[in-house]
ZALUM-581792 format. One record per residue (C-alpha): x, y, z. Coordinates in Angstrom, 1 decimal, decimal comma, always signed. Layout:
BEGIN
PT      px      py      pz
PT       X       Y       Z
...
// end
This chain:
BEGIN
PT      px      py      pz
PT    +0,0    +0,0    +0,0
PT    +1,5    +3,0    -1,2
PT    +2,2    +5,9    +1,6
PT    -0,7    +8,7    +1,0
PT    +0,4   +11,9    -0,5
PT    +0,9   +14,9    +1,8
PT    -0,6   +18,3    +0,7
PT    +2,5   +21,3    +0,8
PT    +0,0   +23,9    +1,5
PT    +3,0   +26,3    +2,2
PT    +3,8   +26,2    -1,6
PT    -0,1   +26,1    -2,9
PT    -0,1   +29,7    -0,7
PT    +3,5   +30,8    -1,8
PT    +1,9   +30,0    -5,4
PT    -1,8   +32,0    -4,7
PT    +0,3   +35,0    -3,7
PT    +3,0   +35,0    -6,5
PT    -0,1   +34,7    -9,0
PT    -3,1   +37,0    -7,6
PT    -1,6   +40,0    -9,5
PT    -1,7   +38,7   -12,7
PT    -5,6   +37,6   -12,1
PT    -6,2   +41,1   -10,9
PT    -5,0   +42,9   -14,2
PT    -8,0   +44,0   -15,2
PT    -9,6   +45,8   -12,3
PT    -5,6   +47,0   -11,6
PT    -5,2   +48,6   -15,3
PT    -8,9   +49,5   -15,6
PT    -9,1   +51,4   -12,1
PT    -5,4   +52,8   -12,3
PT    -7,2   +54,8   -15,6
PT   -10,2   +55,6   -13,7
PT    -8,3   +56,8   -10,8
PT    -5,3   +58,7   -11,6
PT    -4,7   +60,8   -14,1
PT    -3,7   +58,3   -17,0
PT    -4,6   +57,3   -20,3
PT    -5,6   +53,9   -21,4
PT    -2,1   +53,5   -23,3
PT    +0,1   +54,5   -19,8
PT    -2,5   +52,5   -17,6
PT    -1,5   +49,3   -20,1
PT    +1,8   +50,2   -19,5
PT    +1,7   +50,3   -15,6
PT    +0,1   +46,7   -15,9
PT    +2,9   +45,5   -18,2
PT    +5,9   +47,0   -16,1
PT    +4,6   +45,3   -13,0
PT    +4,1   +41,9   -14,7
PT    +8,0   +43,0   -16,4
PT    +9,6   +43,1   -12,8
PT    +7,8   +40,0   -12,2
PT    +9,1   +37,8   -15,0
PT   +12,6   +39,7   -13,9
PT   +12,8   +38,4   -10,8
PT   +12,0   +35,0   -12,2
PT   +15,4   +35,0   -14,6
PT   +17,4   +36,0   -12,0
PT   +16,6   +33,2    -9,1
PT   +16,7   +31,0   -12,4
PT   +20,2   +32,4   -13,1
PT   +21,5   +31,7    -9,6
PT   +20,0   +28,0    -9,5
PT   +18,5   +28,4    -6,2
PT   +21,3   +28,9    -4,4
PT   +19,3   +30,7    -1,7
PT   +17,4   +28,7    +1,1
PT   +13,6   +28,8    -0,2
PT   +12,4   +29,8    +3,4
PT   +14,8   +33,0    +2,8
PT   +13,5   +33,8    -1,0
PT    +9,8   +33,6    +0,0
PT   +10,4   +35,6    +2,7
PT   +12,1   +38,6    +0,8
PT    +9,2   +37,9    -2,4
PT    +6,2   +38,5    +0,4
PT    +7,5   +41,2    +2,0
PT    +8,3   +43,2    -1,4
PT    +5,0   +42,4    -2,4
PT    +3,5   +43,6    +0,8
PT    +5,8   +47,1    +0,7
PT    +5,5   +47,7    -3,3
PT    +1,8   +47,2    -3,6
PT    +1,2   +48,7    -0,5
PT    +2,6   +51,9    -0,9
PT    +1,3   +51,7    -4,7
PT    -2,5   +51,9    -3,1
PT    -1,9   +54,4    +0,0
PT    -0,7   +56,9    -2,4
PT    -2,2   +59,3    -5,1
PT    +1,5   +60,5    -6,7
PT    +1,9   +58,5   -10,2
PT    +5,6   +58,2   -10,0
PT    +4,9   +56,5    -6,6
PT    +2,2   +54,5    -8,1
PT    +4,7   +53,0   -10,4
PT    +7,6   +52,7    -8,0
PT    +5,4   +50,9    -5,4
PT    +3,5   +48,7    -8,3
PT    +7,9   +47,9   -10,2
PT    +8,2   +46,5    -6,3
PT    +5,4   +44,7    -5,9
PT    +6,2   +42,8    -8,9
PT    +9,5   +42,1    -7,8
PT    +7,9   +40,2    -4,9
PT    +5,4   +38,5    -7,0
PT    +7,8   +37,3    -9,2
PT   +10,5   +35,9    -6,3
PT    +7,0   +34,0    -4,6
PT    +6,0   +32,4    -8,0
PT    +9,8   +31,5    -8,7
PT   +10,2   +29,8    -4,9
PT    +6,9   +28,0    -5,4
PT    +7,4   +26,9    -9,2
PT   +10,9   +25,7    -7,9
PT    +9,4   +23,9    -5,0
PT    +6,5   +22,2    -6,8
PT    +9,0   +20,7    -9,3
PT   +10,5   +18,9    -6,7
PT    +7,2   +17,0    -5,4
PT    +6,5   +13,6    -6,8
PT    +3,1   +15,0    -8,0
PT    +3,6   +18,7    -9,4
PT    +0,5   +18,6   -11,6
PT    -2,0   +18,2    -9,0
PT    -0,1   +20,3    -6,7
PT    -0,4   +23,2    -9,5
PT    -4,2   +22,6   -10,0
PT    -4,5   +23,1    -6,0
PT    -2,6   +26,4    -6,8
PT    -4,9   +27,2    -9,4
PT    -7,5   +26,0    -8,0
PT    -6,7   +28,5    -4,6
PT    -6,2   +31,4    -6,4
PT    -9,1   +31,3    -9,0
PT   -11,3   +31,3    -6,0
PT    -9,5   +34,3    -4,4
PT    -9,6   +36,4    -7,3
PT   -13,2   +35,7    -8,3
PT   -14,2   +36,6    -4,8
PT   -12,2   +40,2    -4,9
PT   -13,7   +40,0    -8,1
PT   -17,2   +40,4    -6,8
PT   -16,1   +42,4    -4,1
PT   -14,2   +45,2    -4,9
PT   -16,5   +46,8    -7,1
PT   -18,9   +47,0    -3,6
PT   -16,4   +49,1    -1,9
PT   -15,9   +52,1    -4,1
PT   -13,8   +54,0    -6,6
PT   -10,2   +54,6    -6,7
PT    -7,1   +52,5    -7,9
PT    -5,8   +51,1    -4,1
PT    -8,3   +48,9    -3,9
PT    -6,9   +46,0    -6,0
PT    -3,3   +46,8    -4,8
PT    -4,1   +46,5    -1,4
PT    -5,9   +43,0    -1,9
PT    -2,5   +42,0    -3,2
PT    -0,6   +42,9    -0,6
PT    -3,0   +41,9    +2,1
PT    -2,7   +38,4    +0,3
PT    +1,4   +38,1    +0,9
PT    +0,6   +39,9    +4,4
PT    -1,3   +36,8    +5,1
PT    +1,1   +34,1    +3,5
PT    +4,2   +35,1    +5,1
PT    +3,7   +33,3    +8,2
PT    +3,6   +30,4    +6,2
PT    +7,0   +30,5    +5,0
PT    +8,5   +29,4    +8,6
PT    +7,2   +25,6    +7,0
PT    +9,6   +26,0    +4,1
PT   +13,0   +24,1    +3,7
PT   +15,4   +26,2    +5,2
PT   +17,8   +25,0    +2,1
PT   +16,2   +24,1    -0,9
PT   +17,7   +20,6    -2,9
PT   +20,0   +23,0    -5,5
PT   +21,2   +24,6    -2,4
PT   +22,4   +20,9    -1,0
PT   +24,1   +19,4    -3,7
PT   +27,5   +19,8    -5,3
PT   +28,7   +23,8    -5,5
PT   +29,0   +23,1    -9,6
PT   +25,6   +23,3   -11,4
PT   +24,4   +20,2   -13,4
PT   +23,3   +21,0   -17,0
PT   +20,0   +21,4   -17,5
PT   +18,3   +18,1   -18,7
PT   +16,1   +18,1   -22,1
PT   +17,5   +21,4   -23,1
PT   +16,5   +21,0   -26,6
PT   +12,7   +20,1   -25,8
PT   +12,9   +23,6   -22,7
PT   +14,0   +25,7   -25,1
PT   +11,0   +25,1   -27,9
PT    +8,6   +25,4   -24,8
PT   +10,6   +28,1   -23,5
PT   +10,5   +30,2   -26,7
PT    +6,8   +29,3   -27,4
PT    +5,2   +30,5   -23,8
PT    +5,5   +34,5   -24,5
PT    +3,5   +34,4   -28,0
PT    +1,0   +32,2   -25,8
PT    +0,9   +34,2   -22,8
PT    +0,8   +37,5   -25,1
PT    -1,7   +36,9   -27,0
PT    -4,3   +36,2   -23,8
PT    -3,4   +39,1   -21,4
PT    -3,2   +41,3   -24,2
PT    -7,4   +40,4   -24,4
PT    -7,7   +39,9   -20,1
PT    -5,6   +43,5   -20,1
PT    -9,3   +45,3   -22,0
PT   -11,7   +43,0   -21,3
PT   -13,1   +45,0   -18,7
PT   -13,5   +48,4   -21,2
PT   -14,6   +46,1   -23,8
PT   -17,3   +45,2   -21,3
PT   -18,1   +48,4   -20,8
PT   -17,8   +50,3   -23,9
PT   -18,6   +47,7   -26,1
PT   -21,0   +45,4   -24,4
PT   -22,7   +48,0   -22,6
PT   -21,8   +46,5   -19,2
PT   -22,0   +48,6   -15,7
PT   -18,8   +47,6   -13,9
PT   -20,5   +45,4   -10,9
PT   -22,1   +43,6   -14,1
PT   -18,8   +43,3   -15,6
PT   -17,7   +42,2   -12,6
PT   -19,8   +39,4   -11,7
PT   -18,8   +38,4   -15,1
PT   -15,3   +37,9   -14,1
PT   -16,4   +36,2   -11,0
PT   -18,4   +33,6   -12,9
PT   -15,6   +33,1   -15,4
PT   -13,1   +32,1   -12,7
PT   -15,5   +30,4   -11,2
PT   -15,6   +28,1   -14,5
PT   -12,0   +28,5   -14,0
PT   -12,4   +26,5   -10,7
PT   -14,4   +24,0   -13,0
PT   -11,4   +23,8   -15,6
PT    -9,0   +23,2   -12,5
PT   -11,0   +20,6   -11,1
PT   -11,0   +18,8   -15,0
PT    -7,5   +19,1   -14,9
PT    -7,0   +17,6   -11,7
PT    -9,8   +14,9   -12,4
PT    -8,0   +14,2   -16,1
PT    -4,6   +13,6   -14,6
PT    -2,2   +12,2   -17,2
PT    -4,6   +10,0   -18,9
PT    -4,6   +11,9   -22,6
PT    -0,8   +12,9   -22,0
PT    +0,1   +16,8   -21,9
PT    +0,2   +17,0   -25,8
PT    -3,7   +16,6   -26,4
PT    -4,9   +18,9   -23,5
PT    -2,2   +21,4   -24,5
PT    -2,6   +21,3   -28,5
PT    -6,7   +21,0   -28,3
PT    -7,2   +23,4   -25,1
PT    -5,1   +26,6   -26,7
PT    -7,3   +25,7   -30,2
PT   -10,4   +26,7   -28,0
PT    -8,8   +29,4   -26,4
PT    -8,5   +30,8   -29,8
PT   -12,6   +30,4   -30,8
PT   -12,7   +32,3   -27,8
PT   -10,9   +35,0   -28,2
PT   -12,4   +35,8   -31,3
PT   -16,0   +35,7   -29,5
PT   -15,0   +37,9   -26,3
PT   -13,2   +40,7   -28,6
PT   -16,5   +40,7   -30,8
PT   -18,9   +40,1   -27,7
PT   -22,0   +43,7   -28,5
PT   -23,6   +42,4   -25,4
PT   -23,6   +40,7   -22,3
PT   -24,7   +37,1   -23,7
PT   -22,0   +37,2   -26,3
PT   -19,0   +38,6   -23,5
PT   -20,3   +36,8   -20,5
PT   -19,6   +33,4   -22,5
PT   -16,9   +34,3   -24,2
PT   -15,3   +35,0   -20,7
PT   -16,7   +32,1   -19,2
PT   -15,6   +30,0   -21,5
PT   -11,8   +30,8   -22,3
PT   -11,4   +31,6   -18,3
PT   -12,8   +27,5   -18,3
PT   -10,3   +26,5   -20,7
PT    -7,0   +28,6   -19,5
PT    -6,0   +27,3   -16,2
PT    -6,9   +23,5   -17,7
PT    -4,3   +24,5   -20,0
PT    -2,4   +26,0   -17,7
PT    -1,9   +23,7   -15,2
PT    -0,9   +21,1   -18,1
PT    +1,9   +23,5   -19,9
PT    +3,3   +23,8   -15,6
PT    +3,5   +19,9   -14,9
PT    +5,1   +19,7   -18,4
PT    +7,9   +22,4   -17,6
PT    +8,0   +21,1   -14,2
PT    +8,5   +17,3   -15,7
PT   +11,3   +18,6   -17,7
PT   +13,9   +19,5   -14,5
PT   +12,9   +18,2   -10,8
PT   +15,1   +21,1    -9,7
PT   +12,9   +23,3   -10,8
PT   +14,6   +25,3   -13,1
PT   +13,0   +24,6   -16,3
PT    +9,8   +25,3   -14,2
PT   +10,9   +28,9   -13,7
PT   +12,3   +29,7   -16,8
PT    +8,9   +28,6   -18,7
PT    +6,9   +30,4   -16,4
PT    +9,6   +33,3   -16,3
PT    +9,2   +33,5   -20,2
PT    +5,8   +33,3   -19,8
PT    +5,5   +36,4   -17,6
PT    +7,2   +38,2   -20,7
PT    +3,8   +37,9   -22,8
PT    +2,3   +38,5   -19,6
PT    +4,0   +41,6   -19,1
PT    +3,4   +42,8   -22,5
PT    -0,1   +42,0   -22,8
PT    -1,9   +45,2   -21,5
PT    +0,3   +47,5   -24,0
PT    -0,1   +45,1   -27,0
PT    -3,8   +44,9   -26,3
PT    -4,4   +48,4   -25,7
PT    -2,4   +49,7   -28,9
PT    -3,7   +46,8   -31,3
PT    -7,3   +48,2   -29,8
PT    -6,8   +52,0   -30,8
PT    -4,8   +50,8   -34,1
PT    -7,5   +48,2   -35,3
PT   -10,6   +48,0   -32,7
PT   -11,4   +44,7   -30,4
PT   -13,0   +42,3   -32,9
PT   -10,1   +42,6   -35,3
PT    -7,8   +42,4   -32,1
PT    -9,4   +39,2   -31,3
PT    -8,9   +37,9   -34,9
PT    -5,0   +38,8   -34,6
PT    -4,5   +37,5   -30,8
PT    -6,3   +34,0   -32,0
PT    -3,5   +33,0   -34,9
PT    -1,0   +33,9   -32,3
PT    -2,0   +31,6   -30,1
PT    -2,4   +28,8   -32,9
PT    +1,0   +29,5   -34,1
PT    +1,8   +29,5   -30,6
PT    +0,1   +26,0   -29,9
PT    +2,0   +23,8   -32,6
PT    +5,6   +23,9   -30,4
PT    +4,2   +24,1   -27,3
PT    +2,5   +20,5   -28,4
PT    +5,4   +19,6   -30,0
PT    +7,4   +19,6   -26,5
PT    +4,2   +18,1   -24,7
PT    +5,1   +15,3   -27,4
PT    +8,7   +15,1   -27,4
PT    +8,4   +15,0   -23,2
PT    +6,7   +12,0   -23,2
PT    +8,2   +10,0   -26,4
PT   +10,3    +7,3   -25,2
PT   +13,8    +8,8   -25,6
PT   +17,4    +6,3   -25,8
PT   +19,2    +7,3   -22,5
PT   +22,8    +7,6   -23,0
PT   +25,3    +7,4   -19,9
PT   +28,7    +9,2   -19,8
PT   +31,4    +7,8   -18,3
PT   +31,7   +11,1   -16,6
PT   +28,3   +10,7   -14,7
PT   +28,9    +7,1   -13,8
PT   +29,1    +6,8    -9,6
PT   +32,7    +5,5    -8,3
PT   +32,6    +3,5    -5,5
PT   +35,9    +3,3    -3,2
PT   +36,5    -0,1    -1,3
PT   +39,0    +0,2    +1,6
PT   +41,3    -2,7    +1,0
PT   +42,1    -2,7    +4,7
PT   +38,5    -3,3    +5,4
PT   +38,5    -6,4    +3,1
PT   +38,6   -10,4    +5,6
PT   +41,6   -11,8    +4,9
PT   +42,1   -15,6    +6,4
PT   +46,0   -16,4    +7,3
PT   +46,9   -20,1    +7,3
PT   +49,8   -20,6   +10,4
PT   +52,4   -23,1    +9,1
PT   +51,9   -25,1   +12,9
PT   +49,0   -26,0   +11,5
PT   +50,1   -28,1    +8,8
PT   +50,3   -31,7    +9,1
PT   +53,1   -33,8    +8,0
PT   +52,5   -37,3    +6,6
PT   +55,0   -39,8    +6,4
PT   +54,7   -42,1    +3,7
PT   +57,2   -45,6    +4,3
PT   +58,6   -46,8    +0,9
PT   +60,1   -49,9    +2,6
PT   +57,8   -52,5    +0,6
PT   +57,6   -51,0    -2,6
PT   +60,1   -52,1    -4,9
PT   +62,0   -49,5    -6,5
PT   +63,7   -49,7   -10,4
PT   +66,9   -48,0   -11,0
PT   +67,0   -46,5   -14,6
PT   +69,9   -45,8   -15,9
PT   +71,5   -44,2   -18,8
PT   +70,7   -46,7   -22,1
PT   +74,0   -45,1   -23,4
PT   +75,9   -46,7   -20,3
PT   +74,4   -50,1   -20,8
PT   +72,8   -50,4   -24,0
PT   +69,8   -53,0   -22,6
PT   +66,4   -52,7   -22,8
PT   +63,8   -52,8   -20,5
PT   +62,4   -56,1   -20,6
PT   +58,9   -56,8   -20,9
PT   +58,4   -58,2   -17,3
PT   +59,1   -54,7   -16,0
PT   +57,0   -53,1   -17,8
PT   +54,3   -55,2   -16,7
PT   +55,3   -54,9   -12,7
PT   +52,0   -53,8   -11,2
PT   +53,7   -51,9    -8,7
PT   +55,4   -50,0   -11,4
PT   +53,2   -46,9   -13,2
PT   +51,8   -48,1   -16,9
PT   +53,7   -48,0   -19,7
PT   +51,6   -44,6   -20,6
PT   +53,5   -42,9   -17,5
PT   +57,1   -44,4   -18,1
PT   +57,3   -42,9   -21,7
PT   +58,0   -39,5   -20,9
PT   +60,8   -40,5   -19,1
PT   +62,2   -43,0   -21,0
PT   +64,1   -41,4   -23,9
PT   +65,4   -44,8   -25,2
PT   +66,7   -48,3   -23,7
PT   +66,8   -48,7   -20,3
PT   +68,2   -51,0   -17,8
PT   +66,2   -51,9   -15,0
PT   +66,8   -53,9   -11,8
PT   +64,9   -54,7    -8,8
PT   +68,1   -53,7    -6,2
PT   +66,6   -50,9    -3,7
PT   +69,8   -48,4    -3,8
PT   +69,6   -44,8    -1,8
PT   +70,8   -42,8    -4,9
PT   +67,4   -44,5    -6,9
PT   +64,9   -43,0    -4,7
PT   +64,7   -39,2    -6,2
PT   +63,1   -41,2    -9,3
PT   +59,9   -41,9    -7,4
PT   +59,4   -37,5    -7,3
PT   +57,7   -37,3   -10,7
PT   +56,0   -40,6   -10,2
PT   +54,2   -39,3    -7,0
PT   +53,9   -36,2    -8,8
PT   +51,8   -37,7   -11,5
PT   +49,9   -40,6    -9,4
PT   +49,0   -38,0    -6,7
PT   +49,1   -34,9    -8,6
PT   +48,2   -32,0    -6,1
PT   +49,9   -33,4    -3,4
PT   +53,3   -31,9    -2,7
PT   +56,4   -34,2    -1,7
PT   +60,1   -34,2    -0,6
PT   +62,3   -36,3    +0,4
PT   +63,5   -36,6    +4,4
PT   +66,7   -36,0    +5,5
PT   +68,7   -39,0    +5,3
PT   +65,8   -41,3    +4,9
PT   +66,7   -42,2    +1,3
PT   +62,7   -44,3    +1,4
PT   +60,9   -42,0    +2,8
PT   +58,6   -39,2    +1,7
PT   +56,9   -36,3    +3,5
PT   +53,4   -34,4    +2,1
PT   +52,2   -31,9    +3,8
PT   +48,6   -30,9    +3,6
PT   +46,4   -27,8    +5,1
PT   +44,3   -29,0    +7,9
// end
């Protein structure tokens, strides 16, 4: 029975708080215009620099590798966030505004960075991302419905960010004081599936552009071209993250099942359809679904584009530099969508941000594929473990020579045959001999017979050396000598 799965509800907060601004955009950009004295265009632009600092922050813990504790990073993200956004809303000067909002970003971007990194690392990133997701879809669409209850002015959706890493800094206390990075050997390792990171990599802005350049104006296409009051725009964005909560829940229901490619390639195709019906929405049936259903779709999409970045690296890093990119479309959105409104109006804006995002959906599907295509793993010699044995710690068994035994073998009964020289004596060994039972076969006696012999049966000391090799060869592995002066007797010594 497998161990049940622990929910890190540190890094589903860390991840809430990094990502609440980006939900927020449109209230931010369309009550920063409403509120101070800026156009549309340098609203847009407001919105885009604070998602910019974001996505800046993102390259640069990517850059380091983590090498800070994650307890530490989260720390330092929240507490930006809570001084940048709230100074942005306590004060009316613009260049403050800005200041407070460049901050605020910074700290949105370290949080989102820290809990990207630490969700790579679980055994199950996807379905801790749809619990992100999930968390802050609900947050947002209840600010969503609230905000526009408790009056005018721009601080209001800056202060519910802040509030938000105000409440999730206690939190951080349950983080790893040093994340994995932070742990293992000072030199970096090279970042795994480089080729497949990269085309996702390079694919998220184009996808994340062409989306927040529509979220960026959806709310003043609601109202100036749907006719919408802005509680009624509102509750439109409430109910559209609320089919965003639906979306989540698919995701999380879905799993792996179809893969990351079919989800990824088929979701962003109906994020496209609509696109095109939300930019060209004249009323509130036409925008309301239109909102509904691409806010249903995105964070399915979403949440399957995260587990595959996060697949990629269990460090994390490919994690953060995909979502990093992604806050570069992010960033730019509100500009793009505010000058391609004023250039060429919202339903031709709607046409343009849809082929984007089908142009955008063929590598990004491409990577879901080449992720989960078997690949041939190669092994370097280089990354090959070497284990060191101690040879001083390796059993050794010594054999004392008092332990041997010596056995005495009497060679007074056996007959022995002296061989001499055939050149000395020029006889040959009769037949008799070589039929002597005690005497080794013929088969034996060649070897050492190199032509006629002369044998006798006389036992003489200097013939008993010639009995060496015949032991040798009758008892081969046993080792003999002969005994001082016993010219018949040999020794063998065995191990005991």
């Amino acid at each position: 029975m497998s161990a049940p799965r622990t929910t890190p509800w540190p890094l589903v907060a860390l991840f809430t708080a990094g990502y609440l601004a980006p939900y927020l955009l449109p209230t931010t950009v369309g009550r920063l215009d409403a509120g101070l004295p800026l156009t549309a265009t340098e609203a847009g632009a407001t919105g885009s620099a604070l998602l910019l600092s974001s996505a800046t922050a993102g390259f640069l813990l990517a850059a380091r590798g983590g090498r800070a504790g994650a307890r530490a990073l989260a720390r330092a993200g929240l507490t930006l966030a809570v001084l940048g956004y709230g100074t942005a809303a306590l004060t009316g000067s613009v260049p403050a505004v800005v200041a407070g909002v460049l901050v605020g970003g910074l700290g949105s971007g370290t949080a989102t960075a820290v809990a990207a990194s630490g969700i790579a690392g679980r055994p199950d990133p996807h379905r801790v991302t749809t619990l992100g997701l999930l968390t802050v879809s609900a947050l947002a669409g209840a600010l969503y419905l609230t905000i526009p209850h408790l009056g005018p002015g721009h601080g209001l959706p800056l202060a519910a960010i802040a509030l938000t890493a105000l409440a999730v800094l206690p939190l951080t206390g349950r983080l790893p004081s040093r994340t994995a990075a932070t742990t293992a050997t000072a030199a970096p390792a090279p970042l795994p599936h480089r080729g497949t990171g990269l085309l996702l990599a390079a694919a998220m802005p184009c996808w994340s552009l062409a989306q927040n350049s529509l979220w960026g104006v959806s709310g003043r296409i609601g109202l100036a071209q749907a006719h919408l009051t802005e509680v009624t725009v509102g509750a439109v964005f409430a109910a559209a993250l609320g089919a965003g909560l639906l979306g989540v829940l698919g995701a999380g229901a879905l799993g792996p099942r179809m893969g990351r490619a079919v989800p990824i390639g088929v979701g962003t195709a109906l994020i496209a359809a609509c696109v095109v019906v939300s930019a060209s929405a004249s009323g509130p049936v036409s925008f309301a679904g239109g909102e509904i259903a691409w806010n249903a779709c995105y964070p399915l999409v979403l949440s399957y584009v995260i587990g595959l970045a996060a697949s990629l690296d269990p460090r994390g890093r490919w994690a953060v530099l995909v979502g990093s990119a992604g806050s570069l479309g992010t960033a730019a959105g509100p500009l793009a969508g505010s000058l391609l409104s004023v250039w060429a109006g919202y339903p031709a804006m709607g046409r343009i941000l849809a082929l984007v995002l089908l142009v955008s959906a063929v590598p990004m599907t491409a990577a879901a594929l080449r992720a989960t295509a078997p690949a041939r793993r190669t092994t370097r010699v280089a990354d090959l473990p070497v284990v060191e044995i101690p040879l001083a710690e390796l059993p050794h068994a010594e054999t004392a020579l008092a332990e041997a035994s010596l056995a005495e073998i009497s060679l007074a009964g056996i007959p022995l045959a002296e061989i001499t020289d055939p050149a000395l004596s020029g006889s040959t060994l009769p037949d008799s001999v070589l039929a002597d039972p005690m005497l080794p076969g013929p088969a034996l006696l060649d070897p050492l017979l190199p032509g006629p012999v002369l044998a006798d049966r006389a036992p003489r000391p200097e013939t008993v050396p010639f009995l060496e090799p015949l032991l040798a060869e009758t008892a081969p592995g046993l080792p003999v000598r002969a005994l001082p002066g016993h010219s018949n007797s040999y020794a063998s010594t065995s191990a005991r």
